[in-house]
N, C-alpha and C positions, 0 to 999 in steps of 0.2 A: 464379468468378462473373463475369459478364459485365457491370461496372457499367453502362455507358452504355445497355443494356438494362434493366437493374434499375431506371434512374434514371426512364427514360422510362414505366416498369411506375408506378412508384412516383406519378409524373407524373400517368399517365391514372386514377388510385384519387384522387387528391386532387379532379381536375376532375371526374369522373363520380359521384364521391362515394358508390361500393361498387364491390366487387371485380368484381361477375356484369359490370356494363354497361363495367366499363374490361376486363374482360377479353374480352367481346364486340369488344370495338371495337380491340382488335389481334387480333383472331383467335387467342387465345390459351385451352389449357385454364386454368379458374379456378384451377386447383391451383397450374401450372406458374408462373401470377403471385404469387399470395399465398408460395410459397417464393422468388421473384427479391425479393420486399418484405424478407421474413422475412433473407434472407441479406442485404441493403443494410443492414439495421438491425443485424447483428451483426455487421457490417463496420464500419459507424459508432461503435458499441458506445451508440447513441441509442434510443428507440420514437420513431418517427416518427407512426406511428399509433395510434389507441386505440381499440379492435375493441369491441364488444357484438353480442349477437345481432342488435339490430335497426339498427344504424347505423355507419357509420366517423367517426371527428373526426379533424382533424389536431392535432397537439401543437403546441403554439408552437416546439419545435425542428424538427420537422415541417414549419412553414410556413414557416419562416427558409431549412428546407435547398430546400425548393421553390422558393423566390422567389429565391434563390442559383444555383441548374442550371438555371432555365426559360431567364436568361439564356445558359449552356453551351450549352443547346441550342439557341436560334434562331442563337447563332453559326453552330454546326453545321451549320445548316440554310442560312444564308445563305451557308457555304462552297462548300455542296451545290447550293446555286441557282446560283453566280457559274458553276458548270464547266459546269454544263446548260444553262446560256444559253450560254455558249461555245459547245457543240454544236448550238444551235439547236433542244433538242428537250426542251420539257417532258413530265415524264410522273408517272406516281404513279396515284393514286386519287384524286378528289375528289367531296368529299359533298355531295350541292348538299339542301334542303329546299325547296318551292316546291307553291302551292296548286294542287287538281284545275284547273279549267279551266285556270288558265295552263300548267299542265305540258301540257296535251293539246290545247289551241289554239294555244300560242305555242311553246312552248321545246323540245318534242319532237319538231312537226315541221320545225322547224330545227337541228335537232341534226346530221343527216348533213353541214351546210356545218364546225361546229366538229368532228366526228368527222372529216373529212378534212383537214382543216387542222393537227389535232393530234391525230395516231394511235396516238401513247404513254400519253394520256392516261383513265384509265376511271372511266366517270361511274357512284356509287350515287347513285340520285335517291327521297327522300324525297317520295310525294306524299299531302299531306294541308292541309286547310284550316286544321287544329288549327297555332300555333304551338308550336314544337321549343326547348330549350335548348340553344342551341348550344356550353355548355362542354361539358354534362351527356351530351350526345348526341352528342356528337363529329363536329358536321357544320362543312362549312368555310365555309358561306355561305347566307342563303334570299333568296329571291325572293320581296319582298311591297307588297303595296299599300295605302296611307293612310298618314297621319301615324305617327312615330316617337315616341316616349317614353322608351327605354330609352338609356342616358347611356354605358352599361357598352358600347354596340356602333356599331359603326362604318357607317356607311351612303353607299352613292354613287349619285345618283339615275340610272336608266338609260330615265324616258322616263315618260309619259304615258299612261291609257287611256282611253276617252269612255263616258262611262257613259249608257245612254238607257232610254226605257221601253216597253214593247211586252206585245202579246200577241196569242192566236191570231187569224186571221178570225171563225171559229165563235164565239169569247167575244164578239168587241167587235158583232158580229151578234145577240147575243142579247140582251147588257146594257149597249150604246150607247158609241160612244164620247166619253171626254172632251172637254172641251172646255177645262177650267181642273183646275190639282192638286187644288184643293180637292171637285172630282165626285169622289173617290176614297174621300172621307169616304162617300158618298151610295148604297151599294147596287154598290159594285164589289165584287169577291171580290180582296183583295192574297195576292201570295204574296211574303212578308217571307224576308228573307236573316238566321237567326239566328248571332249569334257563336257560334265552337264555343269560346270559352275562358266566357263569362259566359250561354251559352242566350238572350240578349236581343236584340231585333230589331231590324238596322238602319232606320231611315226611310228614307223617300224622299226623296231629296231632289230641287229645283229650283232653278233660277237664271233670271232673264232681265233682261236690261241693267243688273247689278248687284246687285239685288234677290232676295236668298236663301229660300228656307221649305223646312220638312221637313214633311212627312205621317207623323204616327205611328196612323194608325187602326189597330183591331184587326181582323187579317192571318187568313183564313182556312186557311194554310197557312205552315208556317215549318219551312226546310231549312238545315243547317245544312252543306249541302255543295256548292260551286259547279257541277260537272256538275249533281248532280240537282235544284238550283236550275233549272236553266235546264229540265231536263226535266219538274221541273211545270208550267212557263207552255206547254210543248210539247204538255202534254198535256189541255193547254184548261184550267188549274184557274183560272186567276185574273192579273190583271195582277204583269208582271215589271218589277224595275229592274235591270240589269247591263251586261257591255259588249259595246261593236260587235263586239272581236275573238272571244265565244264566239257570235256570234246573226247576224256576217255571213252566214252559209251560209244559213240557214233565212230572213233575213228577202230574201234574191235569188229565192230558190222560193217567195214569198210566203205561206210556215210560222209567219211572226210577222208584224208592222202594229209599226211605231215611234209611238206617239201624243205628246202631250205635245211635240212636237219643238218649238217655241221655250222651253221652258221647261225644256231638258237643261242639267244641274250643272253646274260647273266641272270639267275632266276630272284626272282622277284618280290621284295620282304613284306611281309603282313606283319600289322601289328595291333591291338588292342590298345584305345587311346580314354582317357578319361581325366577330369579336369584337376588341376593339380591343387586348388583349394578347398576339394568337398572331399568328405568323408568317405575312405574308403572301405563301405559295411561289411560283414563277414559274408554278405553273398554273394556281391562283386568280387572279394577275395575268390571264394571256392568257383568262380569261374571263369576267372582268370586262368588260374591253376587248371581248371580243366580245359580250356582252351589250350594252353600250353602244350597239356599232354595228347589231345587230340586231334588236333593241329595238323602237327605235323605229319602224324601217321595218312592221313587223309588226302592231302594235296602233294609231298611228296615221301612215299613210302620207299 
């Protein structure tokens, strides 16, 4: 038996919490894992797990020998970091999560500067608006925007985005445009940005010299996915709030009309999140840091 493989089998079944998704995620047949399990546990002479059809639990000697080798293993890992940095040359896989427009406004077309700078490195990129679990899921890091809640993960801010409001010519031609947030209540068509975890719509919000309000009027249209957000206001449906960096292009060709301009939000923090008890590799490091620095230049320069 190959422990230190078994241990890490054994590992990704506790955090993914069944066999299919941690066997997925080493690229391993299910079978091949569920016997590296099988034989740790009759090595041990322990059940470490407790199998049902529909669920895995861990055994309280289960969780004891897990929280005993996670430590083994980031040692391992940090051994395996110190010689890679010695060489100067991170590499592996890493799993980044990160929502439609920012993957296809921001972070994708700047990916060939962090592709050449780190060519060992290969990026799976998750892109969806829906939030990931990042034990569950096995990804090393997301990209996201608004306030944080989760206590369990570790967050580093990496910059700002400017959220405004806009919409086609042809709309604000037909049904006037604002003048104050509060016209939006009054015979505007909104097209609402719905959360894809709760289906409920964000408001719109406004600021100006201090002084905050949100518009939650009923939204003739509500998308729950940040590209096709912006492609209903593109397609004349109704006034949009989102940011400069998906709507610069269209609002230069004069595709969109920014309205509302003195009374844009406070801008908008991003942050790179990842789990506060796994190891954080020197290549997660080196792209943090470049996110950092690229960041910002990108969405507000």
């Amino acid at each position: 038996m190959d422990q230190l493989m078994a241990i890490r089998a054994f590992a990704r079944v506790v955090e993914a919490g069944n066999f299919t998704r941690a066997a997925d995620s080493l690229d391993m047949p299910n079978a091949t894992l569920s016997k590296l399990v099988q034989d740790l546990e009759a090595h041990l002479g322990i059940r470490l797990l407790q199998r049902t059809t529909r669920r895995v639990t861990v055994t309280p000697e289960g969780q004891a020998y897990y929280e005993k080798t996670q430590r083994i293993l980031r040692d391992l890992e940090d051994i395996d970091a110190s010689f890679n940095a010695a060489r100067g040359k991170p590499h592996g896989t890493l799993r980044i999560d990160v929502g439609g427009s920012t993957a296809s406004d921001v972070l994708i077309p700047a990916l060939p500067d962090f592709i050449a700078r780190y060519p060992d490195i290969r990026l799976d990129l998750g892109v969806a608006d829906r939030a990931v679990d990042l034990i569950s899921d096995n990804v090393d890091c997301v990209i996201r925007g608004g306030p944080l809640n989760d206590s369990s993960l570790i967050a580093r801010h990496i910059g700002y985005a400017t959220l405004i409001t806009c919409a086609t010519p042809g709309y604000l031609k037909h049904y006037g445009v604002p003048a104050y947030p509060d016209e939006l209540k009054n015979g505007h068509r909104l097209i609402s940005y719905l959360s894809p975890q709760t289906g409920r719509a964000f408001p719109f919000r406004f600021e100006r010299e201090g002084e905050k309000s949100e518009i939650k009027a009923e939204y003739r249209v509500g998308v729950n996915e940040s590209n096709a957000h912006l492609a209903a206001a593109l397609a004349g449906l109704g006034i949009v709030q989102t940011f400069t960096y998906a709507t610069e292009p269209y609002l230069r060709r004069g595709e969109l009309v920014e309205i509302l301009v003195p009374w844009r939000p406070a801008r908008y923090p991003f942050h790179v999140v990842y789990p506060q008890n796994r190891y954080v590799t020197q290549r997660l490091r080196v792209f943090i840091s470049w996110l950092q620095e690229m960041f910002p230049a990108r969405v507000d320069p």
